[in-house]
Residue frames as qw, qx, qy, qz and C-alpha x, y, z in Angstrom:
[[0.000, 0.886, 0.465, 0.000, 0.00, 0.00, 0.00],
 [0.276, -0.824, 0.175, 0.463, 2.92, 2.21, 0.47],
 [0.444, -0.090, 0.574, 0.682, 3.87, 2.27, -2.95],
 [0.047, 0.688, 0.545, 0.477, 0.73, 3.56, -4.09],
 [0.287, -0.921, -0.226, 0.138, 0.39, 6.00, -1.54],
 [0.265, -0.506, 0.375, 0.730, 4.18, 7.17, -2.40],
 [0.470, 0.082, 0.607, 0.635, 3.07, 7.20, -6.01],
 [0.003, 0.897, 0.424, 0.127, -0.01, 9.22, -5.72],
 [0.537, -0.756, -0.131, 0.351, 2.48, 11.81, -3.40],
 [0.461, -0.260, 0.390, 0.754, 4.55, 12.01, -6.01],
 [0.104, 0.512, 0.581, 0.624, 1.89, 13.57, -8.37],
 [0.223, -0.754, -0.227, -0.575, -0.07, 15.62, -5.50],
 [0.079, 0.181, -0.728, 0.656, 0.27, 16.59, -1.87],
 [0.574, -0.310, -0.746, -0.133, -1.89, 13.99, 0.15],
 [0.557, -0.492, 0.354, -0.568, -3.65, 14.90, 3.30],
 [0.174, -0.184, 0.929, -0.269, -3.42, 12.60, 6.19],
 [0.585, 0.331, 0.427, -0.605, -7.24, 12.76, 5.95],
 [0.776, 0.402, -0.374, -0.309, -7.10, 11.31, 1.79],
 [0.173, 0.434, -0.867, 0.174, -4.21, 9.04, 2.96],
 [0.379, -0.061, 0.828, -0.408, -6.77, 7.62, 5.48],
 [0.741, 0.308, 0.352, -0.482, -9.30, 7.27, 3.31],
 [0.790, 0.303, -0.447, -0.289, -8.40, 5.86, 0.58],
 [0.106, -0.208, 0.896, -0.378, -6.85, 3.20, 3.31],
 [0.325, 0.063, 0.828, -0.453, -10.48, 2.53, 3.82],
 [0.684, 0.457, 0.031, -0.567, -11.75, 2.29, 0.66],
 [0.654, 0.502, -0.561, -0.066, -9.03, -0.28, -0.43],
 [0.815, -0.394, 0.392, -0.162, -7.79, -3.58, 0.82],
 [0.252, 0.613, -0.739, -0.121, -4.52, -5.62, -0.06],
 [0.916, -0.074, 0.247, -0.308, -5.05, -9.07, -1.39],
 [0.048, 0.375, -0.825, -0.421, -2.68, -11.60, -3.17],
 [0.852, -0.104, 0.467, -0.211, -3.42, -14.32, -5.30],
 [0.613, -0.218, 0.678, 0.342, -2.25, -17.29, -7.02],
 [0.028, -0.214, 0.690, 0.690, -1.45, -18.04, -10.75],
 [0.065, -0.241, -0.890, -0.381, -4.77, -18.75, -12.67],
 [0.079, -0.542, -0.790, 0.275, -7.28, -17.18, -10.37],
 [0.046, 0.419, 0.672, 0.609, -9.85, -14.98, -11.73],
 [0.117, -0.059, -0.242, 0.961, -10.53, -11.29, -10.43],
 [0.524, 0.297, 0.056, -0.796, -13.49, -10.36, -12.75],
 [0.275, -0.006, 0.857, 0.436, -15.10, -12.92, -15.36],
 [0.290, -0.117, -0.543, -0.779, -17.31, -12.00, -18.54],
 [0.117, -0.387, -0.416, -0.815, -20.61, -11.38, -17.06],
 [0.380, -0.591, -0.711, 0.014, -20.54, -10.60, -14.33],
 [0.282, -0.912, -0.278, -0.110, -21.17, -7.43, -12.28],
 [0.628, 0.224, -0.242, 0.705, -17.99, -5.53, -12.05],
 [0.357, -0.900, -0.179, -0.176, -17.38, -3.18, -8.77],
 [0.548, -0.720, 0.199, 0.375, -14.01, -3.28, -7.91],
 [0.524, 0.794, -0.284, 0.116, -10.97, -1.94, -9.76],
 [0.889, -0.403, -0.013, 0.216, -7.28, -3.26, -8.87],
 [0.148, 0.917, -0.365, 0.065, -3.63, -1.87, -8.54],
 [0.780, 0.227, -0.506, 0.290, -0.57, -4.07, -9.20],
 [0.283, -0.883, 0.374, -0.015, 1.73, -4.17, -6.67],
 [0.446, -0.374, 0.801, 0.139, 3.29, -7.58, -7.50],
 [0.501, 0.208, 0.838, -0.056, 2.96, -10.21, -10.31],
 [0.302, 0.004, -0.622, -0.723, 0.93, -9.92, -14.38],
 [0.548, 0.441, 0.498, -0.507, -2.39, -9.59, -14.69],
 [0.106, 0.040, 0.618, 0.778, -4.07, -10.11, -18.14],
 [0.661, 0.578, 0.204, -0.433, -8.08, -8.76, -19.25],
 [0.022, 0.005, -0.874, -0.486, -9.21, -10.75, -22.17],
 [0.771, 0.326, 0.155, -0.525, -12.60, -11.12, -23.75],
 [0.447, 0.112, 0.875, 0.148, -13.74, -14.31, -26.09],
 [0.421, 0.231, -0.290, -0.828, -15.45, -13.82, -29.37],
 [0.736, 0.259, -0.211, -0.588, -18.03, -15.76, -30.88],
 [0.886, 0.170, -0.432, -0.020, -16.07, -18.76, -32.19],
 [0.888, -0.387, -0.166, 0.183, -14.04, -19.25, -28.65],
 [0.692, 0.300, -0.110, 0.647, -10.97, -17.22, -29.44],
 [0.496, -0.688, -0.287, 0.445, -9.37, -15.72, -26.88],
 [0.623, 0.403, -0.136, 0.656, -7.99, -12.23, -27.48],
 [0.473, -0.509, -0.336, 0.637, -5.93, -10.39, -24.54],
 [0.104, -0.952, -0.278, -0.077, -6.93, -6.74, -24.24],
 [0.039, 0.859, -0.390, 0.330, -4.15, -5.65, -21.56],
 [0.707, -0.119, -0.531, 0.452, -1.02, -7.05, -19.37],
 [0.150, -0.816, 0.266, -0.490, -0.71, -5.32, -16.07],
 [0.783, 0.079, -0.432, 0.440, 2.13, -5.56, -14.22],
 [0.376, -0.645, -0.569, 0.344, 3.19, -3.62, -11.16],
 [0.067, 0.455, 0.400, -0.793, 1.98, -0.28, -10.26],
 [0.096, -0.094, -0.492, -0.860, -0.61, -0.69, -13.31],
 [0.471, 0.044, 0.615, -0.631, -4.16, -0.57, -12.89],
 [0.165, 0.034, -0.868, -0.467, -6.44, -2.99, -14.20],
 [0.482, 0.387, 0.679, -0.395, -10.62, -3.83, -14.59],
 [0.181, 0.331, 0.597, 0.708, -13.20, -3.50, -16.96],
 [0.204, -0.194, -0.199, 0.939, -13.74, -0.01, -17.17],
 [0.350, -0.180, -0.480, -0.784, -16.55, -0.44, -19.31],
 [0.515, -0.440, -0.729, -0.097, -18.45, -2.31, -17.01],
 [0.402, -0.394, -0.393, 0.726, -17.54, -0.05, -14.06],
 [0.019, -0.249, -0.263, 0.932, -18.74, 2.93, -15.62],
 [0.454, -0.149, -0.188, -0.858, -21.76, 2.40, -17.56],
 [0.637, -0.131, 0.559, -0.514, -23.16, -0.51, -14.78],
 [0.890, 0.083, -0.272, -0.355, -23.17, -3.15, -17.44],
 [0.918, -0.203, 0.314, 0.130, -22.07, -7.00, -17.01],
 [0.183, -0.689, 0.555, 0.427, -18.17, -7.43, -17.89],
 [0.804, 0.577, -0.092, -0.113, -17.36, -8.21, -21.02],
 [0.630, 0.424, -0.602, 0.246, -13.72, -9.55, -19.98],
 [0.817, -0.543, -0.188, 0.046, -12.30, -11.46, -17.72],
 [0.124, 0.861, -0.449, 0.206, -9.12, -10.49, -15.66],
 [0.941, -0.214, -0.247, 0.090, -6.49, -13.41, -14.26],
 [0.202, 0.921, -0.298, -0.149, -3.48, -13.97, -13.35],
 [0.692, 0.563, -0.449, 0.054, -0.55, -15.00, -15.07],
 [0.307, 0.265, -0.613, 0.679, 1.70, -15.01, -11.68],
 [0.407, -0.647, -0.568, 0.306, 0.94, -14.95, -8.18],
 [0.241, 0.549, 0.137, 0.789, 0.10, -11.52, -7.63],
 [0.125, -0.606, -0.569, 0.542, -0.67, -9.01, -4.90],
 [0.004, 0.552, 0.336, 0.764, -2.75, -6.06, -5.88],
 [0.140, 0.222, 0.624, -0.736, -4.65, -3.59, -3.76],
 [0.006, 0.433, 0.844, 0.316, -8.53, -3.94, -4.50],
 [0.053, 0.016, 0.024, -0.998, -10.97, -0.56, -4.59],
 [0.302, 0.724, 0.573, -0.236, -14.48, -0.30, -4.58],
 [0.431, 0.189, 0.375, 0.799, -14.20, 1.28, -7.99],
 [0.076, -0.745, -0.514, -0.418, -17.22, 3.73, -7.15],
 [0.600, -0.749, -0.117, 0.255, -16.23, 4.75, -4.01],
 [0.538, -0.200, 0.291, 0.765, -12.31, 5.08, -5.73],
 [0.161, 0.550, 0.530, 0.625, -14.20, 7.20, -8.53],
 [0.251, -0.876, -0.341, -0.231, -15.90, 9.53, -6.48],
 [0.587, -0.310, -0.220, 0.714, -12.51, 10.25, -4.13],
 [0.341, 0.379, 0.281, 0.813, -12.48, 13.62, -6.05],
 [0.250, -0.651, -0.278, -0.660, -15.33, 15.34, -4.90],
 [0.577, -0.808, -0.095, 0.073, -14.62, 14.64, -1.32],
 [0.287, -0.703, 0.317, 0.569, -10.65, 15.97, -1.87],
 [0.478, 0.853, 0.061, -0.201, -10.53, 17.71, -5.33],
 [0.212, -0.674, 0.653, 0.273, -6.47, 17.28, -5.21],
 [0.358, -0.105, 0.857, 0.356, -6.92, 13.75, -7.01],
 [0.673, 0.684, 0.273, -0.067, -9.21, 14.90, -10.16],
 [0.331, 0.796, -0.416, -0.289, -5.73, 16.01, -11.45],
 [0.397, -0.270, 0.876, 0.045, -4.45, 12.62, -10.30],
 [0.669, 0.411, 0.619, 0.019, -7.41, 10.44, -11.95],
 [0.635, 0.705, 0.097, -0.300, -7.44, 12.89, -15.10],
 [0.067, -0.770, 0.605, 0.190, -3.75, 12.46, -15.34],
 [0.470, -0.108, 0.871, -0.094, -4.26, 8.52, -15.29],
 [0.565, 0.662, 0.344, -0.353, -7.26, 9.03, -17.44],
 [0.566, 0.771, -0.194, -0.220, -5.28, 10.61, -20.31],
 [0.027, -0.630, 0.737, 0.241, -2.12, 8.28, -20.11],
 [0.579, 0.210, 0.753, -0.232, -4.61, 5.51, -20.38],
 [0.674, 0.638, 0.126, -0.350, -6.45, 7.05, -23.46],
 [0.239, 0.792, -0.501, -0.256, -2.99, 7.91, -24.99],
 [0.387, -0.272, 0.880, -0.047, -2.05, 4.13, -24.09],
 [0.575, 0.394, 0.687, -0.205, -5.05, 2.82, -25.88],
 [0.699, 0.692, 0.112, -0.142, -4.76, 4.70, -29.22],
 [0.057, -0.673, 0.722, 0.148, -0.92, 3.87, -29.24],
 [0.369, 0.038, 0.924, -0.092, -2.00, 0.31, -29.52],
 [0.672, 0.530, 0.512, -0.075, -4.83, 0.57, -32.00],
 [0.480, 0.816, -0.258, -0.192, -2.86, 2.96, -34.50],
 [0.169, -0.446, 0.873, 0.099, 0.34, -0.17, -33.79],
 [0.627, 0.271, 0.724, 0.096, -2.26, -2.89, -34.83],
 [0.521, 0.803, 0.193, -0.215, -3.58, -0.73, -37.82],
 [0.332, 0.903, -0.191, -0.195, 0.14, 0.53, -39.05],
 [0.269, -0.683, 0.663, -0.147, 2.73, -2.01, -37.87],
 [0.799, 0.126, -0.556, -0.194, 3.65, -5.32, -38.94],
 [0.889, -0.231, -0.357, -0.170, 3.86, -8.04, -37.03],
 [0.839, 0.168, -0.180, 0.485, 7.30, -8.08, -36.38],
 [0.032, 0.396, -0.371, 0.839, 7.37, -4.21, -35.07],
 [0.700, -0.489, -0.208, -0.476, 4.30, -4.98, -33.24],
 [0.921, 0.054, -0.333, 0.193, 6.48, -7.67, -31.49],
 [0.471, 0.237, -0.215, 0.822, 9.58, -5.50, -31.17],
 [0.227, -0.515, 0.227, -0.795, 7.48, -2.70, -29.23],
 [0.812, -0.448, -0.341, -0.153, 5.92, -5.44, -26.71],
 [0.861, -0.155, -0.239, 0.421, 9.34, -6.14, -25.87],
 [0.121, 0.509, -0.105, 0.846, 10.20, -2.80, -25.51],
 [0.431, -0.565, -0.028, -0.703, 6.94, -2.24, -23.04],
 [0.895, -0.356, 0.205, -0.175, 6.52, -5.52, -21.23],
 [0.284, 0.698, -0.657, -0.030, 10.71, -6.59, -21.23],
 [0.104, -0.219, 0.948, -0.207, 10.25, -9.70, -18.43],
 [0.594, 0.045, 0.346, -0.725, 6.76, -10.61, -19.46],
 [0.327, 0.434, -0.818, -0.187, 7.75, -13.77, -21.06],
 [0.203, 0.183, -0.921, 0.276, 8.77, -15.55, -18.72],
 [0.340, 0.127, 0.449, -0.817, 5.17, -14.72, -17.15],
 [0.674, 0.400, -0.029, -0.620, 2.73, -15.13, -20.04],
 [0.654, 0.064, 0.744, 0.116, 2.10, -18.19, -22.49],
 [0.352, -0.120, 0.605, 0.704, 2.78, -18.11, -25.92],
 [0.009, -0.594, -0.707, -0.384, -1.09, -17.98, -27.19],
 [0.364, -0.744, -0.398, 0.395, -1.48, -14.94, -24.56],
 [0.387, -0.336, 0.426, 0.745, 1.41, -13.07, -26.50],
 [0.195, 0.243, 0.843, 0.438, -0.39, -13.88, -29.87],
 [0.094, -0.790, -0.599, -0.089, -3.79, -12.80, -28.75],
 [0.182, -0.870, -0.228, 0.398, -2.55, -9.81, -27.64],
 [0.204, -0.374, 0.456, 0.781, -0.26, -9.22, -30.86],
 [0.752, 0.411, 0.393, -0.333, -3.29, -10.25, -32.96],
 [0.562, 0.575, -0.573, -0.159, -1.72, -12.87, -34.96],
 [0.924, -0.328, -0.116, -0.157, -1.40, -16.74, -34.27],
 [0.724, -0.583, 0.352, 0.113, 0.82, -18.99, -32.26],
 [0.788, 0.433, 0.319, 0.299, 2.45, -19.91, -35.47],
 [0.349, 0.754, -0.003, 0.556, 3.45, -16.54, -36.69],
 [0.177, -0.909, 0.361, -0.111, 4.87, -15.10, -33.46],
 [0.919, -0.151, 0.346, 0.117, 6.73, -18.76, -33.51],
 [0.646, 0.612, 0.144, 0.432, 8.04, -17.56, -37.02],
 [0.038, -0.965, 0.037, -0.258, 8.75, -14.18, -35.71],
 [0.557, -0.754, 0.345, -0.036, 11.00, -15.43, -33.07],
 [0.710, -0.015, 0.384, 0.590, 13.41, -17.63, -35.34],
 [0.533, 0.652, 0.069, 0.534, 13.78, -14.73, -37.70],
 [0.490, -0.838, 0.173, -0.167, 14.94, -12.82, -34.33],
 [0.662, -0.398, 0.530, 0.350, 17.68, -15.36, -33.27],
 [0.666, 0.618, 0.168, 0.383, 18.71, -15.29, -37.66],
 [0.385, 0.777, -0.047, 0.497, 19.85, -11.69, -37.48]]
């Protein structure tokens, strides 16, 4: 919890009084490898900060294929934000990859923080826009980028997330199969 609370500190100056609360709007939890925060439809209310460990959100289409959304890893946050703010049922599910510890929010309660101390609407909007900026970095990289840079900038963002993640997890989240990042990686060791 003291990493988040030094990370917030470093962006604004934190009454004792926000410090407590957001103490009591959050709780630090861990779990294990495989186990399953949020899952496709149901009722999403809490939101989660890394502190330890890879998360992935993923949704399922139609014919069963899995494709991964986001990796968070530590001090990212992670839910589905769509389901948190317009009250529907989640449309992905979040695991994780690794045992993980995170701190867990009542995401409404974490949402509203603002209006009882105004200091963290620059915090959330700050979060808010490195998100957006995060999200159309990633849809103009599927849209302009082959496969291979696509690839090269993962490893750039997520450097140990290998060793963490499974090969079809990678894939789904380069959109492009288990094959072709398989290719990708012997023309890698070639040059």
């Amino acid at each position: 919890m003291k990493d988040l609370i030094n990370k917030i500190k470093s962006s604004i100056d934190l009454t004792s009084e926000a410090e407590e609360f957001i103490y009591s709007i959050s709780e630090e939890k861990k779990f294990s490898k495989g186990e399953v925060l949020i899952r496709e439809g149901q009722a999403v209310k809490k939101t989660f900060f890394v502190t330890n460990g890879c998360l992935r959100s993923f949704c399922v289409d139609k014919n069963g294929k899995e494709h991964t959304l986001l990796f968070a890893i530590k001090n990212w946050w992670i839910s589905d934000y769509i389901a948190v703010h317009t009250d529907e049922l989640a449309t992905l599910t979040v695991e994780c990859l690794t045992e993980s510890s995170v701190i867990e929010f009542n995401a409404k309660e974490l949402d509203g923080i603002h209006a009882r101390f105004p200091e963290f609407e620059s915090y959330q909007r700050h979060n808010l826009e490195r998100h957006v900026v995060s999200l159309h970095k990633r849809i103009l990289n599927q849209l302009q980028l082959s496969a291979p840079e696509r690839y090269d900038l993962f490893l750039q963002q997520y450097p140990d997330i290998e060793q963490h993640t499974r090969n079809f997890h990678i894939a789904s989240y380069l959109g492009i199969t288990q094959q072709s990042l398989s290719r990708i990686r012997v023309e890698k060791v070639k040059k």
